[in-house]
MARMARKOL-369265 format. One record per residue (C-alpha): residue number from 1; residue in three letters; chain; x, y, z. Coordinates in Angstrom, 3 decimals, always signed. Layout:
N
[rec NUM,'Ala','A',[X,Y,Z]]
...
***
This chain:
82
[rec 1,'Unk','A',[+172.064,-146.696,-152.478]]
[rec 2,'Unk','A',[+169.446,-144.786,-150.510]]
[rec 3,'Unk','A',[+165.993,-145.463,-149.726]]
[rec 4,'Unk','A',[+162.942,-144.304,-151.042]]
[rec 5,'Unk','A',[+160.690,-143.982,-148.477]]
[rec 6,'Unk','A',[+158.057,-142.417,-149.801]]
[rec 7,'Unk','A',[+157.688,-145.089,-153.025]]
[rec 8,'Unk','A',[+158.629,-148.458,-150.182]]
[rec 9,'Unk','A',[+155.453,-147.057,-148.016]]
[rec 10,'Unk','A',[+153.643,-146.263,-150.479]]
[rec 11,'Unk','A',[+153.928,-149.691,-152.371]]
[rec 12,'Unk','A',[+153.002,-151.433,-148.755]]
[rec 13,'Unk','A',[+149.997,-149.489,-148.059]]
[rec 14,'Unk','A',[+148.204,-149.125,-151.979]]
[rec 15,'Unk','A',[+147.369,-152.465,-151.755]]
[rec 16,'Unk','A',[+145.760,-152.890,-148.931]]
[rec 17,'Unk','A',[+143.056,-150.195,-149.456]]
[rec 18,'Unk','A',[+139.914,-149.837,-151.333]]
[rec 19,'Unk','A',[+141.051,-146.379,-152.824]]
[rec 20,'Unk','A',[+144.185,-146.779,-153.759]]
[rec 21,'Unk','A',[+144.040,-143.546,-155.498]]
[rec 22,'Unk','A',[+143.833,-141.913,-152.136]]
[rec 23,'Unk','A',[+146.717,-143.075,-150.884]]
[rec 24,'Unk','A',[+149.700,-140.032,-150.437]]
[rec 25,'Unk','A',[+152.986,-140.533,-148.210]]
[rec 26,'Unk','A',[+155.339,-137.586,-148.254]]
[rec 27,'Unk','A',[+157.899,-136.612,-146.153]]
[rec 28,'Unk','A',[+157.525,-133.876,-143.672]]
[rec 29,'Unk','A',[+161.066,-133.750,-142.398]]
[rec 30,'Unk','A',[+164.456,-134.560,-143.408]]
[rec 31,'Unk','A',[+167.407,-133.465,-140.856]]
[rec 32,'Unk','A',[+169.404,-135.451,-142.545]]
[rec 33,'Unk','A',[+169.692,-138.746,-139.983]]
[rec 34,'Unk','A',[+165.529,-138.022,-138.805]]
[rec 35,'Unk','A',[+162.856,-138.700,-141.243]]
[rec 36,'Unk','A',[+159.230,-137.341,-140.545]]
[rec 37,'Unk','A',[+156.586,-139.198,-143.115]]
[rec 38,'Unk','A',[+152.798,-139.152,-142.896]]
[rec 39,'Unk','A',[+150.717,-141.713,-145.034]]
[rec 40,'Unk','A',[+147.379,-140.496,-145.611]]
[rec 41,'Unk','A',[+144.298,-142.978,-147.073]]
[rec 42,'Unk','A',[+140.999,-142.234,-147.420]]
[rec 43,'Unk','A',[+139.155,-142.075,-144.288]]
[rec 44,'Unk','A',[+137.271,-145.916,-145.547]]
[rec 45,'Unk','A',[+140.564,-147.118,-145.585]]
[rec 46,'Unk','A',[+142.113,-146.245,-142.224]]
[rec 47,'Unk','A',[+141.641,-149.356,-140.502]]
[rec 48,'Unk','A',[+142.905,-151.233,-142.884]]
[rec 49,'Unk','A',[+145.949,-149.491,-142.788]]
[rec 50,'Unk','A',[+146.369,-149.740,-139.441]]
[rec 51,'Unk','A',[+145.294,-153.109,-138.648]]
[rec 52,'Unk','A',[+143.620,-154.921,-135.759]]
[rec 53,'Unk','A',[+145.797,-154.042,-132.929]]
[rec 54,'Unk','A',[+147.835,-151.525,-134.780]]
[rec 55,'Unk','A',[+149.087,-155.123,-136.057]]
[rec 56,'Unk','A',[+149.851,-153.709,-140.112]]
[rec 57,'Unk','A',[+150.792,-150.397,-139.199]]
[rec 58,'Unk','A',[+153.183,-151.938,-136.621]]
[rec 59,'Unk','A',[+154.491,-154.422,-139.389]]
[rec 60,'Unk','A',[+155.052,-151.280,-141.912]]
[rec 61,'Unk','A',[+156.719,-149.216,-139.112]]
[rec 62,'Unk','A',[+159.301,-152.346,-138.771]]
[rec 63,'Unk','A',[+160.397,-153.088,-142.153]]
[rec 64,'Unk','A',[+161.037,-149.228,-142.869]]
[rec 65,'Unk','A',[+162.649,-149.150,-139.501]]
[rec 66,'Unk','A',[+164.954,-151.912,-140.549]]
[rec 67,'Unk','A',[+165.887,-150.138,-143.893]]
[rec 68,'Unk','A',[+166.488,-146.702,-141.939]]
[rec 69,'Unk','A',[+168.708,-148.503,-139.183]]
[rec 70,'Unk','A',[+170.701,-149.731,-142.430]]
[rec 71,'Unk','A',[+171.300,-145.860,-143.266]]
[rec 72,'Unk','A',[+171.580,-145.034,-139.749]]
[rec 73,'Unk','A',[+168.389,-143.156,-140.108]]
[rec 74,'Unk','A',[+165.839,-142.561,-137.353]]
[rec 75,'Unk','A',[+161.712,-142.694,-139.526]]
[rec 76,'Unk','A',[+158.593,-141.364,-138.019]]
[rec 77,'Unk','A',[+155.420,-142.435,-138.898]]
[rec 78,'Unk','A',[+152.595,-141.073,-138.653]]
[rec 79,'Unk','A',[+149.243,-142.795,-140.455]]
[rec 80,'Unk','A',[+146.088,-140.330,-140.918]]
[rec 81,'Unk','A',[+142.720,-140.080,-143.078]]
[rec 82,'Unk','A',[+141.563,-137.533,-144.786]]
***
């Protein structure tokens, strides 16, 4: 069964920000075993997101890492504001 990237990331991230509404991951790329996905949040929201240290962002990058090894998948993520 594949992985929905886009929905897993999404479900991490909407709670953690005041505007959930804001919140939009798509994928940029998809070569097939290389995923490109950028998660943008409301610019309020960024640090949340990312975390002190780069601490939640680091913590989202490793469980969707650990699905994608799974699939034998290589993700990219990259976390912006609006």
């Amino acid at each position: 069964m594949a992985i929905n990237y886009d929905v897993l990331i999404k479900n991490m991230v909407t709670p953690l920000v005041l505007h959930p509404e804001d919140v939009l991951v798509k994928t940029l790329a998809d070569d097939g075993n290389e995923l490109a996905i950028q998660v943008l949040v409301h610019e309020d929201d960024l640090g949340r997101v990312i975390g002190k240290g780069g601490k939640i962002a680091s913590a989202i990058r490793t469980i969707v890492y650990a699905g994608a090894s799974k699939e034998g998948k290589h993700v990219r993520i990259d976390i912006d504001a609006f």
